[in-house]
C-alpha positions, 0 to 999 in steps of 0.5 A, a space after each residue: 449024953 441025954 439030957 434029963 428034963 426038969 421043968 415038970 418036977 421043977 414046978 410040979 413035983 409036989 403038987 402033981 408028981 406022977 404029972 410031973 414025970 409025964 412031963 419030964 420023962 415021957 414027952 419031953 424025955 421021949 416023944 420029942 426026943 424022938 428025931 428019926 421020926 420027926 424032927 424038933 422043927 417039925 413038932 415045935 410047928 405041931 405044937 404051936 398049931 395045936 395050942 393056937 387052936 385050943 387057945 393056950 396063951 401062956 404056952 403058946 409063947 414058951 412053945 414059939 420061943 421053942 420054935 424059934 430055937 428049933 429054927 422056925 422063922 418069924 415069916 413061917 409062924 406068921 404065915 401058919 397062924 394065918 392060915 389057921 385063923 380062917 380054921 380055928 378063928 380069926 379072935 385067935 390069930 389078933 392074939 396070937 401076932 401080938 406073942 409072935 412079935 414079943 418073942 420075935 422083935 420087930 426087926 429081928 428074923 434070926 433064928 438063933 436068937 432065944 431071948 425068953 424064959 430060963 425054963 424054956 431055954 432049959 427044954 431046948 438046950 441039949 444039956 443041963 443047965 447045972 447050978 449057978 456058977 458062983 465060983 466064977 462069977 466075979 469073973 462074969 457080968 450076968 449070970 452064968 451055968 456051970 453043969 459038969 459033963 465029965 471029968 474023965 480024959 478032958 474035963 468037958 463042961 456045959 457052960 450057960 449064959 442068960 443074955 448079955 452075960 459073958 465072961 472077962 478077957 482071959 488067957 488059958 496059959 501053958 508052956 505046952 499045949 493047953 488051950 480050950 475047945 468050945 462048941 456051940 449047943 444052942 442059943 447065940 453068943 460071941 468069942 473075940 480074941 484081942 486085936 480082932 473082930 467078934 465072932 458070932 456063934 450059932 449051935 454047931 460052931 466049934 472055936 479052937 482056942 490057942 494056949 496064951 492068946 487073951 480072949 472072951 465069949 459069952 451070950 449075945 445081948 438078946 438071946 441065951 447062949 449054951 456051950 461046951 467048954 474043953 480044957 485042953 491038957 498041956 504043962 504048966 496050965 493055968 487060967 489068968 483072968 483080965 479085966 471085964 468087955 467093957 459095955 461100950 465094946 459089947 453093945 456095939 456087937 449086934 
């Protein structure tokens, strides 16, 4: 499923629609969705050479979280803006570190991580962030994103967490088969089953869960996390919600 893009109509519907659906349908929905000729990486490197050169801050930043999701390394920025600062100005690149760090931490050199803005993440995320998922949050420290996917043979959802925002201990019950399918679209996260260690979670890993074992997963701390959750059909399924991963258990998670 194509994923729709909204951040041009989001702020610019009104004042500049016919900009707004450039935006929208023809780079994002188009050029960059154009993978067989270059792939996300390659035109996140583009574009961030393009901005440094021009001078453009602001989007530049949104464009090195891009890159970071789309897998650029911290050493591989840094070593680009390098290189172009003997092209495009050294001014540029004593500006340019100091976004390099904020996006990318003074430690941190994961490539999943993608601790910026929700409208950036909604760029890079493969499917809709969906609305607010009010219906479930008393079961949810931090805010989530619900965006049905379809309902046809499986129920399948998109599920998005900001970072740090992870559901309660829960328990998909059946008397026979039931249980859930997750897989990972973008960002970071954890699932952790009761009695064992967390499991980090990276875009394309897939977590089977069993029907009657307690379990959570949700966002890591720093980084916006997206999944696709499948309800597996089984006899008397249902879901019983615990009690929430208390924040001495989460923060120990890296």
């Amino acid at each position: 499923m194509a994923k729709k893009q909204t951040a041009g109509r989001d702020h610019l519907g009104k004042l500049a629609p016919e900009f707004a659906k450039y935006n929208d349908d023809v780079l994002f929905g188009e050029i960059w969705a154009r993978e067989e000729e270059l792939n996300p990486r390659d035109r996140s490197l583009i574009t961030i050479a393009a901005l440094f050169s021009a001078g453009l801050y602001p989007q530049l930043k949104a464009h090195l979280q891009m890159g970071k999701a789309h897998g650029l390394t911290k050493q591989e920025v840094v070593e680009t803006v390098t290189q172009l600062a003997f092209y495009c100005g050294w001014p540029k690149a004593w500006s340019t570190f100091p976004l390099i760090e904020e996006v990318y931490g003074s430690e941190d050199t994961s490539p999943y991580n993608f601790p910026g803005d929700q409208d950036s993440f909604n760029v890079v995320a493969p499917y809709p962030m969906g609305a607010p998922n009010d219906a479930f949050a008393q079961y949810f420290i931090g805010q989530s994103y619900l965006s049905p996917l379809t309902m046809d043979v499986i129920p399948t959802f998109a599920v998005t967490f900001e970072p740090g925002c992870r559901n309660n201990w829960h328990i998909h019950k059946a008397t026979s088969g039931g249980g859930q399918m997750l897989i990972c679209t973008a960002g970071r996260g954890w699932y952790q089953e009761w009695g064992k260690e967390a499991q980090e979670l990276h875009p394309g890993d897939v977590v089977a869960i069993p029907p009657n074992v307690k379990h959570w997963h949700g966002a890591a701390k720093d980084s916006w996390f997206q999944h696709i959750a499948q309800e597996v059909p089984g006899t008397n399924t249902a879901s019983e919600w615990c009690e929430p991963v208390d924040d001495e258990t989460y923060s120990k998670l890296p």
